[in-house]
PDB file with SEQRES, HELIX, SHEET and CRYST1 records, atoms N, CA, C and O in Angstrom:
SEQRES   1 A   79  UNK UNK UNK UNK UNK UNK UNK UNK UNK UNK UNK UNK UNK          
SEQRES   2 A   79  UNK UNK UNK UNK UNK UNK UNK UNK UNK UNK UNK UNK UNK          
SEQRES   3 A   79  UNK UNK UNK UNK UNK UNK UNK UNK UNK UNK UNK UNK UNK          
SEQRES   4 A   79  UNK UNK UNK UNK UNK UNK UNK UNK UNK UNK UNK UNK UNK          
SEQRES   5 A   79  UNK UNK UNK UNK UNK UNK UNK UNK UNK UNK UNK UNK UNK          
SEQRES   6 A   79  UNK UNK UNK UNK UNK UNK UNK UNK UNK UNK UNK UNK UNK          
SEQRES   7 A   79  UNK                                                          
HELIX    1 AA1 UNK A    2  UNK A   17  1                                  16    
HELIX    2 AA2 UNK A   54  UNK A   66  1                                  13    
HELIX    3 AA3 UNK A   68  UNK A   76  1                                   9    
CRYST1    1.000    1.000    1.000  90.00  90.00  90.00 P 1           1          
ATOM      1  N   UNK A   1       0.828  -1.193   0.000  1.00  0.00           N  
ATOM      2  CA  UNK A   1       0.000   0.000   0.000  1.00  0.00           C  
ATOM      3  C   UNK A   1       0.870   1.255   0.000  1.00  0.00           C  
ATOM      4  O   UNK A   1       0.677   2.066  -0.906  1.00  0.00           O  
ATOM      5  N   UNK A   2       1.520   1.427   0.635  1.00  0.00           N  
ATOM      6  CA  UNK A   2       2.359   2.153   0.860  1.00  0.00           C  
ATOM      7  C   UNK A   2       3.416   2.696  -0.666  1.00  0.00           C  
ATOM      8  O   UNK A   2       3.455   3.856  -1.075  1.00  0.00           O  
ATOM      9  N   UNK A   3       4.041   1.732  -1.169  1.00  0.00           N  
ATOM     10  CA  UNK A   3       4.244   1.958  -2.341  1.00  0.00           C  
ATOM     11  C   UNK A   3       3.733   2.341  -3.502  1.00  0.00           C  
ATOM     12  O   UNK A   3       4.365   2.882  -4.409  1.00  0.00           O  
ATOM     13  N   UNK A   4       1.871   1.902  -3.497  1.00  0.00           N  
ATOM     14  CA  UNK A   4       1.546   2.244  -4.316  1.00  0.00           C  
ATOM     15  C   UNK A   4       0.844   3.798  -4.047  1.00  0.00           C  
ATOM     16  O   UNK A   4       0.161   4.194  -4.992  1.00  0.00           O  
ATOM     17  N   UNK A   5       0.929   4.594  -3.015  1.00  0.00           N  
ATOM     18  CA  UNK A   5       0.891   5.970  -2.186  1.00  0.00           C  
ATOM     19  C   UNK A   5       1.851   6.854  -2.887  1.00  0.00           C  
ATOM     20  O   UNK A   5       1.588   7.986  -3.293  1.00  0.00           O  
ATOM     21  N   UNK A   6       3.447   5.993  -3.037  1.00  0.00           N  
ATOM     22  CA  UNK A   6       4.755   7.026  -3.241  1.00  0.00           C  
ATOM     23  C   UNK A   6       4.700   6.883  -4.934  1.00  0.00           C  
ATOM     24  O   UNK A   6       5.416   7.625  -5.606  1.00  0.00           O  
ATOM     25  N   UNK A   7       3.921   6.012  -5.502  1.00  0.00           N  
ATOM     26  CA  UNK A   7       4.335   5.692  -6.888  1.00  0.00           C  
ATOM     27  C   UNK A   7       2.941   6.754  -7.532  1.00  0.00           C  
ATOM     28  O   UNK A   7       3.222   7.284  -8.607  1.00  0.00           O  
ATOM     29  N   UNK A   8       2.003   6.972  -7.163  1.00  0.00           N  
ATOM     30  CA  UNK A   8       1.022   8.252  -7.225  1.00  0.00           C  
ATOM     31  C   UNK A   8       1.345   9.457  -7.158  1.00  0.00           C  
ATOM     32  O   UNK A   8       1.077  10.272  -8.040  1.00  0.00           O  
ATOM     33  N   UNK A   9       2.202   9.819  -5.687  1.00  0.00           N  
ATOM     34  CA  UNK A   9       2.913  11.134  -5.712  1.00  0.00           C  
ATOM     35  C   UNK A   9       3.758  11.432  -6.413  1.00  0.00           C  
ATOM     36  O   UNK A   9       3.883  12.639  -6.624  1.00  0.00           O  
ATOM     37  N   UNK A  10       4.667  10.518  -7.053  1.00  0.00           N  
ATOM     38  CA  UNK A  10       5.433  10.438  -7.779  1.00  0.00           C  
ATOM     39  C   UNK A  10       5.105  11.129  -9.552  1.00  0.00           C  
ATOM     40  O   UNK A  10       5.611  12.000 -10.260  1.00  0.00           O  
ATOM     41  N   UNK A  11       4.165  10.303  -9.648  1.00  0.00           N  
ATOM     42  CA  UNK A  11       3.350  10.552 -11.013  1.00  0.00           C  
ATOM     43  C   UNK A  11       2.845  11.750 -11.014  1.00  0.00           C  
ATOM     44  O   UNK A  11       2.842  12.513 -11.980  1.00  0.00           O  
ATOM     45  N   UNK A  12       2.271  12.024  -9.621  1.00  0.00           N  
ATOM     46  CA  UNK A  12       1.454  13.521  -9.817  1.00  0.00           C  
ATOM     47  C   UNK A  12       2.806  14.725  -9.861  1.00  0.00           C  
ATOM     48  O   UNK A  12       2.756  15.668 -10.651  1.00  0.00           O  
ATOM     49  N   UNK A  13       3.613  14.591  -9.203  1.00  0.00           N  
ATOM     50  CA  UNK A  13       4.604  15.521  -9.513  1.00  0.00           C  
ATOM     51  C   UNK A  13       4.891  15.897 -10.675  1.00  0.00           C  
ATOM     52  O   UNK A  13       4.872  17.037 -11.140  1.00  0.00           O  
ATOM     53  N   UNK A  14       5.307  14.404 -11.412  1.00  0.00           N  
ATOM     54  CA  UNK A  14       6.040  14.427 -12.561  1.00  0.00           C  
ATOM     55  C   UNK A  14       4.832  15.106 -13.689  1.00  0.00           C  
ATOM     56  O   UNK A  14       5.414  16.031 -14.255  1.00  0.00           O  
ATOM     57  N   UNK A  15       3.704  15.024 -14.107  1.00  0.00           N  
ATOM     58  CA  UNK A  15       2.464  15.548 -14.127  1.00  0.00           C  
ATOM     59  C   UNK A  15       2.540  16.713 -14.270  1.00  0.00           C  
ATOM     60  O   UNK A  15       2.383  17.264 -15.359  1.00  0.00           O  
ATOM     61  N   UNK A  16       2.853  17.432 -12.958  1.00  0.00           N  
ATOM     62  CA  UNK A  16       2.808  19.143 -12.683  1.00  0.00           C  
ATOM     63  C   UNK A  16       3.758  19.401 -13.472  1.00  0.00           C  
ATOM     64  O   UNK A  16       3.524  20.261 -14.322  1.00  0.00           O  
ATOM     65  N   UNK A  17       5.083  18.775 -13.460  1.00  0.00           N  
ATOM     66  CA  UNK A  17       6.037  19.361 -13.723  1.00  0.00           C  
ATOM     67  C   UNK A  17       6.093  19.749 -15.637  1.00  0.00           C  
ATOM     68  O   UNK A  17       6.735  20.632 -16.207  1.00  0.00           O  
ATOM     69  N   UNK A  18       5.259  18.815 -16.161  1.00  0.00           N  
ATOM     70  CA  UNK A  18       5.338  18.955 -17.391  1.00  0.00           C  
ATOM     71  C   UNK A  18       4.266  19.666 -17.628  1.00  0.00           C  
ATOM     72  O   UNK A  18       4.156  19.755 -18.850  1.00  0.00           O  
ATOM     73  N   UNK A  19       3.230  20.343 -16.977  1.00  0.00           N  
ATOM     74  CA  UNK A  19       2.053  21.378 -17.632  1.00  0.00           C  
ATOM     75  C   UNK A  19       2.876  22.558 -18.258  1.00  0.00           C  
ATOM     76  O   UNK A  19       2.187  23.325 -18.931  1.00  0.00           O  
ATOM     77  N   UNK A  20       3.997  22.809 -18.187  1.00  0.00           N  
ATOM     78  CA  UNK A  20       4.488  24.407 -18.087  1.00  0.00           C  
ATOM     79  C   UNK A  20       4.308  25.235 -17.592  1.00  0.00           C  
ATOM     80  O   UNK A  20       4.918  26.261 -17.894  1.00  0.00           O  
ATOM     81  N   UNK A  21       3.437  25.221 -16.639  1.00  0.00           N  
ATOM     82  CA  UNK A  21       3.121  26.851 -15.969  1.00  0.00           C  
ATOM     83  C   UNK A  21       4.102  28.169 -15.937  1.00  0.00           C  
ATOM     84  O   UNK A  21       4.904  28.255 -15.007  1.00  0.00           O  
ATOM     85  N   UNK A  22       4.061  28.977 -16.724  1.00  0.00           N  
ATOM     86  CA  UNK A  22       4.775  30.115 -16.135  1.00  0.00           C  
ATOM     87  C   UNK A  22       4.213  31.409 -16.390  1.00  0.00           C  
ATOM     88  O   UNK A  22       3.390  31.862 -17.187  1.00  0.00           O  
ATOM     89  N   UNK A  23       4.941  31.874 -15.429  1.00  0.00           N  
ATOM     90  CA  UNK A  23       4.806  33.188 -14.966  1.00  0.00           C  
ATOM     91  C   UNK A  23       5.664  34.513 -15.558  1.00  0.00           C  
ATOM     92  O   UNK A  23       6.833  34.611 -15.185  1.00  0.00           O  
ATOM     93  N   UNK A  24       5.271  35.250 -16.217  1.00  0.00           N  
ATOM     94  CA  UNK A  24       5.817  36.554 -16.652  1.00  0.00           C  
ATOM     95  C   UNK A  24       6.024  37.802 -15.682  1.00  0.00           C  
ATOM     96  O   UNK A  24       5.122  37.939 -14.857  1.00  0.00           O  
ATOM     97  N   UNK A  25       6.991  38.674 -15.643  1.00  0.00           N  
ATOM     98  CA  UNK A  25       6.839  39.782 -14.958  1.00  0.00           C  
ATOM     99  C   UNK A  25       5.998  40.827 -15.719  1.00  0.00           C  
ATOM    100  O   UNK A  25       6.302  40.989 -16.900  1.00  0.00           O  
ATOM    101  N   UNK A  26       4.837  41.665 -15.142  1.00  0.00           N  
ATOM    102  CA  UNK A  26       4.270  42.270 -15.642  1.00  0.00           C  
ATOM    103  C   UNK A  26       4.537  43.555 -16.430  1.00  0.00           C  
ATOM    104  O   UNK A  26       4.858  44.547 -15.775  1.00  0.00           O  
ATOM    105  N   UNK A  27       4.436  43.652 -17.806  1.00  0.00           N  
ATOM    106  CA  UNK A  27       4.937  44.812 -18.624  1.00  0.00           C  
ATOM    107  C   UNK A  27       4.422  46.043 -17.776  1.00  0.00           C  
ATOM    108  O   UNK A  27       3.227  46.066 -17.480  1.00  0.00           O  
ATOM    109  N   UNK A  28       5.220  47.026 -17.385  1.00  0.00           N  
ATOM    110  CA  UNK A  28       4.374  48.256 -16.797  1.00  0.00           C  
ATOM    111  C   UNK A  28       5.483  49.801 -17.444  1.00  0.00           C  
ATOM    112  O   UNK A  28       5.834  50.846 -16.895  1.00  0.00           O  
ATOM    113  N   UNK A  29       5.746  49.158 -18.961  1.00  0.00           N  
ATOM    114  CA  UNK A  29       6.038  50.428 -19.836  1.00  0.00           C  
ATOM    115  C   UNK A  29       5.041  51.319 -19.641  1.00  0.00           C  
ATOM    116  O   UNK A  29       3.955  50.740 -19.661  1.00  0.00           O  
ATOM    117  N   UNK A  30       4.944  52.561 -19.449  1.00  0.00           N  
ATOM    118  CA  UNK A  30       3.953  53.736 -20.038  1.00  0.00           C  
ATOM    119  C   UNK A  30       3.303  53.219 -21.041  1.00  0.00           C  
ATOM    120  O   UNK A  30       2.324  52.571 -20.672  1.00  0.00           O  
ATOM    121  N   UNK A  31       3.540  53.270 -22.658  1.00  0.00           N  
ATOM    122  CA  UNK A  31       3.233  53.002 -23.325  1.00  0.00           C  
ATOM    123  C   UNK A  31       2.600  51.508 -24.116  1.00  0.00           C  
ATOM    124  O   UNK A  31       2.016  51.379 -25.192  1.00  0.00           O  
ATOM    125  N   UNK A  32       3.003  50.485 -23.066  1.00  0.00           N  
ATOM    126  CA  UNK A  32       2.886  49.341 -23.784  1.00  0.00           C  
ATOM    127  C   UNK A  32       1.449  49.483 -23.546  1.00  0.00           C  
ATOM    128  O   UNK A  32       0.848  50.043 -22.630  1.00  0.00           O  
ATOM    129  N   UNK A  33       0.889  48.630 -24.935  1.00  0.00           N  
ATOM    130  CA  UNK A  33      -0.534  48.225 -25.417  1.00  0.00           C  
ATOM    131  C   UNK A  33      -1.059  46.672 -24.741  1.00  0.00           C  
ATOM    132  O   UNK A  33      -2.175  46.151 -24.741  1.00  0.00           O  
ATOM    133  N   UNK A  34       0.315  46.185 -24.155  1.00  0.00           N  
ATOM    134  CA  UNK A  34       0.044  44.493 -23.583  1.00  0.00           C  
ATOM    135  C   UNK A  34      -0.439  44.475 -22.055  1.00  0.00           C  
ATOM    136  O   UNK A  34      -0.846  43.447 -21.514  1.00  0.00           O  
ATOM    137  N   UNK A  35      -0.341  45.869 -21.338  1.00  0.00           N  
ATOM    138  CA  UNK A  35      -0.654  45.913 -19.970  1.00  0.00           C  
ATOM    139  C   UNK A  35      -1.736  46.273 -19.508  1.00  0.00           C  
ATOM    140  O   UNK A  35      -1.723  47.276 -20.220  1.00  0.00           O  
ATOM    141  N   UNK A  36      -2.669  46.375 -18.964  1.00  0.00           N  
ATOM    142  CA  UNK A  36      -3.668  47.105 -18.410  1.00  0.00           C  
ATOM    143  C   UNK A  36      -3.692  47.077 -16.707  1.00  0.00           C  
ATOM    144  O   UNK A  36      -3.155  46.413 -15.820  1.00  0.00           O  
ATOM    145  N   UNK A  37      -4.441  47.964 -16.783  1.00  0.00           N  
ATOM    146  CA  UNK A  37      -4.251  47.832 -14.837  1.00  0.00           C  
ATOM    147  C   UNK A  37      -5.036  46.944 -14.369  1.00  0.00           C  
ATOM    148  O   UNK A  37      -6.064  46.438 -14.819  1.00  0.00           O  
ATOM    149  N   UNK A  38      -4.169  46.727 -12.943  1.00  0.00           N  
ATOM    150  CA  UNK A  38      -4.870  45.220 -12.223  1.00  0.00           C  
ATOM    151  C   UNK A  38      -5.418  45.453 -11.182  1.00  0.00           C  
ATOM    152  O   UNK A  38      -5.349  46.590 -10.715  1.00  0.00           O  
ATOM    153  N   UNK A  39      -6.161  44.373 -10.484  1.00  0.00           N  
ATOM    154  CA  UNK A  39      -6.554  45.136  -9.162  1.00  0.00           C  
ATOM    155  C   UNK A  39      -7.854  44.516  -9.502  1.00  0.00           C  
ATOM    156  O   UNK A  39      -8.151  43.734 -10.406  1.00  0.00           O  
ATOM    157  N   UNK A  40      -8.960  45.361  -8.018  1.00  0.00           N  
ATOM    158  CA  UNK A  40     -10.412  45.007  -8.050  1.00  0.00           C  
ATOM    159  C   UNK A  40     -10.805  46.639  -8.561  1.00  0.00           C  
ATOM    160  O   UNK A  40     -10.225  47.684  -8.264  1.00  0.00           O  
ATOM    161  N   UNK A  41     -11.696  46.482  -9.209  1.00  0.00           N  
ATOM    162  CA  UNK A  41     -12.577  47.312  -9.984  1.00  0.00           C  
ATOM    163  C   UNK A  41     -11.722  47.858 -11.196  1.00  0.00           C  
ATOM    164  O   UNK A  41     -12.294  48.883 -11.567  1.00  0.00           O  
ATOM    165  N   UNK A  42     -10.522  47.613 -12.037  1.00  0.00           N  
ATOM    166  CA  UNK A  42      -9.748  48.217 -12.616  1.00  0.00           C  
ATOM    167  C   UNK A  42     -10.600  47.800 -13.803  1.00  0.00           C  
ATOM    168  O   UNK A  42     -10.708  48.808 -14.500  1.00  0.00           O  
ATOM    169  N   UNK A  43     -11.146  46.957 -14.267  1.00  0.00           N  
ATOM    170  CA  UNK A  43     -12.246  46.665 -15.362  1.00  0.00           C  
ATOM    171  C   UNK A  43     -13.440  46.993 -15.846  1.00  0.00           C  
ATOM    172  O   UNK A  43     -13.936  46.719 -16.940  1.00  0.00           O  
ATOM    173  N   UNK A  44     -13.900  47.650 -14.878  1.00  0.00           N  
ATOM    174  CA  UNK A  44     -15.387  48.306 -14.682  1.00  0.00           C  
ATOM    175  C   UNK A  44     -15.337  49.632 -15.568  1.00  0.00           C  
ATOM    176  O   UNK A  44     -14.292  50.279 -15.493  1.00  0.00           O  
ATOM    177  N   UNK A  45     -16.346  50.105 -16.393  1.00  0.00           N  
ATOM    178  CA  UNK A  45     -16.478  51.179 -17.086  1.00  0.00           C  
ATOM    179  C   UNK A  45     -16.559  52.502 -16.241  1.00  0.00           C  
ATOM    180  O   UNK A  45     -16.431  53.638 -16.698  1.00  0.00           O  
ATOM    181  N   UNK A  46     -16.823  52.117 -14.760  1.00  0.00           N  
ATOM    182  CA  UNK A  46     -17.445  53.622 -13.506  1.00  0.00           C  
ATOM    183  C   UNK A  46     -16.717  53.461 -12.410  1.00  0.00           C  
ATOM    184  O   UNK A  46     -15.996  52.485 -12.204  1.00  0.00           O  
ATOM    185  N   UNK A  47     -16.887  54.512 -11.577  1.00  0.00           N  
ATOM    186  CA  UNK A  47     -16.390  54.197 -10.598  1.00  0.00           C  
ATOM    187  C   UNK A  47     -17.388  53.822  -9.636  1.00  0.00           C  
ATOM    188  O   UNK A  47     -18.405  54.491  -9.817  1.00  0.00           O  
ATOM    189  N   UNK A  48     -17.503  52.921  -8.576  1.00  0.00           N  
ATOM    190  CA  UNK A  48     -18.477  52.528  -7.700  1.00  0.00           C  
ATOM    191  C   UNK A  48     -17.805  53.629  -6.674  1.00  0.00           C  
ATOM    192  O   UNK A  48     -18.624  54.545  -6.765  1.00  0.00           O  
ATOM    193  N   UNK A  49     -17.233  53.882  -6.152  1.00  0.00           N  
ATOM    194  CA  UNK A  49     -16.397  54.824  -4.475  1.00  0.00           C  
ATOM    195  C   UNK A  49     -16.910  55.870  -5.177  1.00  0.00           C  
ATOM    196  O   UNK A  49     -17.748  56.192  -4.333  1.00  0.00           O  
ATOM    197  N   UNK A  50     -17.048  56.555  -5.945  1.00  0.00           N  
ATOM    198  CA  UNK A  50     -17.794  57.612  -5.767  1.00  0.00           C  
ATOM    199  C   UNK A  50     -19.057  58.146  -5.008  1.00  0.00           C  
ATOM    200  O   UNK A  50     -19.896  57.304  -4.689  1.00  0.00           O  
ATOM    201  N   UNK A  51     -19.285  59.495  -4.678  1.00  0.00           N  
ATOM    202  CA  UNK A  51     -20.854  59.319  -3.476  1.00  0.00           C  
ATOM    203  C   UNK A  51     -21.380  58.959  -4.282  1.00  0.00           C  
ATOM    204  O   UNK A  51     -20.941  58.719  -5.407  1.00  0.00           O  
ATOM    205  N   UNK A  52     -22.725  58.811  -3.783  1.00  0.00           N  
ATOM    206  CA  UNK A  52     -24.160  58.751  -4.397  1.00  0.00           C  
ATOM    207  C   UNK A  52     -23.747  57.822  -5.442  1.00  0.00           C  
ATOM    208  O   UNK A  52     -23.928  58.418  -6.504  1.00  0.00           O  
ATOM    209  N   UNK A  53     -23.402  56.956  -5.610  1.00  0.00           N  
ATOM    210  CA  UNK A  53     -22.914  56.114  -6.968  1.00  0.00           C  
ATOM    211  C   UNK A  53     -24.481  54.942  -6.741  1.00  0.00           C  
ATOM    212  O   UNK A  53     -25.183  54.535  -7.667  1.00  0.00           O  
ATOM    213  N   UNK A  54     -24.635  54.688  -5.524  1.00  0.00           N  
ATOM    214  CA  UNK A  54     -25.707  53.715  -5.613  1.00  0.00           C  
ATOM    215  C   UNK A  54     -27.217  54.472  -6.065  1.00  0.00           C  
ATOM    216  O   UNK A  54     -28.140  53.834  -6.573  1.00  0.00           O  
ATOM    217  N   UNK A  55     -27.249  55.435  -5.875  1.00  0.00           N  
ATOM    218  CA  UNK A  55     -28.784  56.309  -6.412  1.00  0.00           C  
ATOM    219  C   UNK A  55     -28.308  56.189  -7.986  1.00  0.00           C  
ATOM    220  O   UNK A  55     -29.147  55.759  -8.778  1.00  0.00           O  
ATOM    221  N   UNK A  56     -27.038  56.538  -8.464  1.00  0.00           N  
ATOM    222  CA  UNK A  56     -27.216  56.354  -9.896  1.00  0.00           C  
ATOM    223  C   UNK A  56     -27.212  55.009 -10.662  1.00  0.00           C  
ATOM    224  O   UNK A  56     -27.639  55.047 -11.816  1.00  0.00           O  
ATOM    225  N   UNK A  57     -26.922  54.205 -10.326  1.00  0.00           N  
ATOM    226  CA  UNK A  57     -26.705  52.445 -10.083  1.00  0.00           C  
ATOM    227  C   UNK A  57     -28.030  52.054  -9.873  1.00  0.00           C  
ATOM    228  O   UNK A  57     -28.279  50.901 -10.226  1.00  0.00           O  
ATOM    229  N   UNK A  58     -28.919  52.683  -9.407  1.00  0.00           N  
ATOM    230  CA  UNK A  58     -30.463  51.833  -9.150  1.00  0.00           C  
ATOM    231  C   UNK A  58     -31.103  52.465 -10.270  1.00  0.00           C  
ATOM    232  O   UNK A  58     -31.612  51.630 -11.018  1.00  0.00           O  
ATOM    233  N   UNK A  59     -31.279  53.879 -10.711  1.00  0.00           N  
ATOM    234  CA  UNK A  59     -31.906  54.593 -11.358  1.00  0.00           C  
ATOM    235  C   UNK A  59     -31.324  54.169 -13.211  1.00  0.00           C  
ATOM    236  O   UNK A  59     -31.955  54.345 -14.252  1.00  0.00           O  
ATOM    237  N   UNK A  60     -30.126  53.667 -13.043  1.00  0.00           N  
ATOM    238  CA  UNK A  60     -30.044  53.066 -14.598  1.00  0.00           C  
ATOM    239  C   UNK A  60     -30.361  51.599 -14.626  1.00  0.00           C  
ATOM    240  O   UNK A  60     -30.640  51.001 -15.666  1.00  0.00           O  
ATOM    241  N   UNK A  61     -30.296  50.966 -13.268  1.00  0.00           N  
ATOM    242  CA  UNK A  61     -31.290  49.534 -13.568  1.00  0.00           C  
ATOM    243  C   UNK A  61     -32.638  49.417 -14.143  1.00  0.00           C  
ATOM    244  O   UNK A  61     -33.102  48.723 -15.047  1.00  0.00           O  
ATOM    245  N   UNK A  62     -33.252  50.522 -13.153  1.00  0.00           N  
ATOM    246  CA  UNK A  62     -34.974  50.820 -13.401  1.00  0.00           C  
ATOM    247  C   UNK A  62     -35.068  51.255 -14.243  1.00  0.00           C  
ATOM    248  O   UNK A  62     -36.105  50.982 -14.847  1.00  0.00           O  
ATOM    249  N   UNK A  63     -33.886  52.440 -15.053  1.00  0.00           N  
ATOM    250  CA  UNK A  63     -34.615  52.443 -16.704  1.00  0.00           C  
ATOM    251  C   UNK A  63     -34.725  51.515 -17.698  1.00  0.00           C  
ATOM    252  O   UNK A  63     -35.513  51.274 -18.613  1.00  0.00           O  
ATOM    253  N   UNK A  64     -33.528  50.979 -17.180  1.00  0.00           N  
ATOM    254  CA  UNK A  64     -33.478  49.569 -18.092  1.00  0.00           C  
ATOM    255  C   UNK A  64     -34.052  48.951 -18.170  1.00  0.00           C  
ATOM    256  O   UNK A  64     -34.588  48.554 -19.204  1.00  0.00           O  
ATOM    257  N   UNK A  65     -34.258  48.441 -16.653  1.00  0.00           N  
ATOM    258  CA  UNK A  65     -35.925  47.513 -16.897  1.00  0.00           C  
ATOM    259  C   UNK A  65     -37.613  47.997 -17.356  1.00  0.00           C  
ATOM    260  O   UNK A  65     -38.570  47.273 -17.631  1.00  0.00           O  
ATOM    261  N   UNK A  66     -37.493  49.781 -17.295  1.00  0.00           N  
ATOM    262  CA  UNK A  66     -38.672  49.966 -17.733  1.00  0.00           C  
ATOM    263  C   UNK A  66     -38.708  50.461 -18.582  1.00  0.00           C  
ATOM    264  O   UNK A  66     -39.631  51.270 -18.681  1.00  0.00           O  
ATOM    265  N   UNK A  67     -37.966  50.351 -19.487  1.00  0.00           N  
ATOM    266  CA  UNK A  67     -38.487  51.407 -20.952  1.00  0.00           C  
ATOM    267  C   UNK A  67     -39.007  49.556 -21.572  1.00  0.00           C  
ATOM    268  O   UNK A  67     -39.992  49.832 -22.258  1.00  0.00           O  
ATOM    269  N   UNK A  68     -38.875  48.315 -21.636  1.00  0.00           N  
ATOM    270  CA  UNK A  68     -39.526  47.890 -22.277  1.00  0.00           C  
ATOM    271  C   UNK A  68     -41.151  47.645 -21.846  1.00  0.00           C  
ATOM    272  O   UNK A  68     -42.113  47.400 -22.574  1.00  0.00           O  
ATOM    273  N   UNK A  69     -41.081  47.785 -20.567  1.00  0.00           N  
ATOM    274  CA  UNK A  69     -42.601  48.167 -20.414  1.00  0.00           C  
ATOM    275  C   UNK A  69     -43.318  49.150 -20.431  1.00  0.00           C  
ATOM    276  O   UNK A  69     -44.548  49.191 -20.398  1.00  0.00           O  
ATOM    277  N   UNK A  70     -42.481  50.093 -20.490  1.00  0.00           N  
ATOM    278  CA  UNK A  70     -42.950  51.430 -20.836  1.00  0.00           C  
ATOM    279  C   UNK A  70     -43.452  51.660 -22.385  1.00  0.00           C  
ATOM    280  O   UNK A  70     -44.443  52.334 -22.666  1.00  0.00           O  
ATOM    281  N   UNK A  71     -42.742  51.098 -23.200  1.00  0.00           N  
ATOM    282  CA  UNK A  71     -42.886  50.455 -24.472  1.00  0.00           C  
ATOM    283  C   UNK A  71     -44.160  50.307 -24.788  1.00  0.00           C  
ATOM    284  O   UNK A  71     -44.822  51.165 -25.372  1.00  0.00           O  
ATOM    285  N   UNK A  72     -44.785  48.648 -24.230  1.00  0.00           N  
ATOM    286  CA  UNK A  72     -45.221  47.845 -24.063  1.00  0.00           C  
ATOM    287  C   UNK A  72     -46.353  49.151 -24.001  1.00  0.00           C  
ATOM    288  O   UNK A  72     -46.886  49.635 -24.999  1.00  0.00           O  
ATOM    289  N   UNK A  73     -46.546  49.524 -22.813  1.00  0.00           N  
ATOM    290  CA  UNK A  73     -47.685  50.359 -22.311  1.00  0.00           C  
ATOM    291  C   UNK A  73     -48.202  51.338 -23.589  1.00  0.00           C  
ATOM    292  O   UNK A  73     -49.401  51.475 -23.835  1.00  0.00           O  
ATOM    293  N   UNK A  74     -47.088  52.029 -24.401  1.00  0.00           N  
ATOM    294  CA  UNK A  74     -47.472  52.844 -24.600  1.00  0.00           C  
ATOM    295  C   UNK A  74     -47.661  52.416 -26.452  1.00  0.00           C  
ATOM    296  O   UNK A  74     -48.159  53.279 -27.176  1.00  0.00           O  
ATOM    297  N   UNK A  75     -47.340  51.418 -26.901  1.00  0.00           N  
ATOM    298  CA  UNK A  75     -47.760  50.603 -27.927  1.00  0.00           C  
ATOM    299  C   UNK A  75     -49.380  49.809 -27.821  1.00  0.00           C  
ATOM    300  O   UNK A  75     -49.918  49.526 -28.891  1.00  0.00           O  
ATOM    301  N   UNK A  76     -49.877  49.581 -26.925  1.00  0.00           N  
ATOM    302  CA  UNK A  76     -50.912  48.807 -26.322  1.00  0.00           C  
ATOM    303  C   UNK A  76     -51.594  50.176 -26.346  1.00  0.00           C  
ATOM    304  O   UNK A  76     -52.539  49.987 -27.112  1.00  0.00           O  
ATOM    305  N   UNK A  77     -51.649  51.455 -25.936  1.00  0.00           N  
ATOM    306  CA  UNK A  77     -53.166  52.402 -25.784  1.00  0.00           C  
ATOM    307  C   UNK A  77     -52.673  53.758 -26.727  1.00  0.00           C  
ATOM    308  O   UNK A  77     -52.998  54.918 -26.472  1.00  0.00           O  
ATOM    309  N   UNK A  78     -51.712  53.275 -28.004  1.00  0.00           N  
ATOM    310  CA  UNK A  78     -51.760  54.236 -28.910  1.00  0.00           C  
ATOM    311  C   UNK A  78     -52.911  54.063 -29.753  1.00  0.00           C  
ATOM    312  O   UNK A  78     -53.352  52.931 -29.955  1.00  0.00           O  
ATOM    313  N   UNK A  79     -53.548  55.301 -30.374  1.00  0.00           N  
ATOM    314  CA  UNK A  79     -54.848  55.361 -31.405  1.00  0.00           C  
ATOM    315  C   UNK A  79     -54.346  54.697 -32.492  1.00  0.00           C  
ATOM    316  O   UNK A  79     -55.044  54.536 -33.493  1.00  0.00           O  
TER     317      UNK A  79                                                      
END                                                                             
């Protein structure tokens, strides 16, 4: 049993060792086109830490969700 324990770990090593994993240091030229910034929220089109960011964050959900019923409404009791 025992052997067949070290002959598993064995395999799984050897395994890892051939995926390649590697790791680059991150380009942080000014100019390079290959970098972007990292982090949490560095992807997002807005800023959330701004004040009042959640009154504007609810108020573009609710339009979103209601202009197709608003739509709806106002297609349904046109003459």
């Amino acid at each position: 049993m025992n052997a067949q324990t070290l002959l598993r770990a064995r395999m799984a090593t050897q395994q890892l060792s051939r995926r390649g994993f590697s790791t680059t240091r991150p380009r942080l030229d000014l100019f390079s086109p290959y970098h972007y910034p990292e982090g949490p929220r560095s992807n997002l089109p807005f800023n959330p830490k701004t004040r009042f960011f959640y009154v504007r964050y609810w108020l573009f959900m609710a339009t979103g969700f209601g202009v197709p019923f608003g739509m709806a409404v106002w297609h349904t009791y046109k003459a």
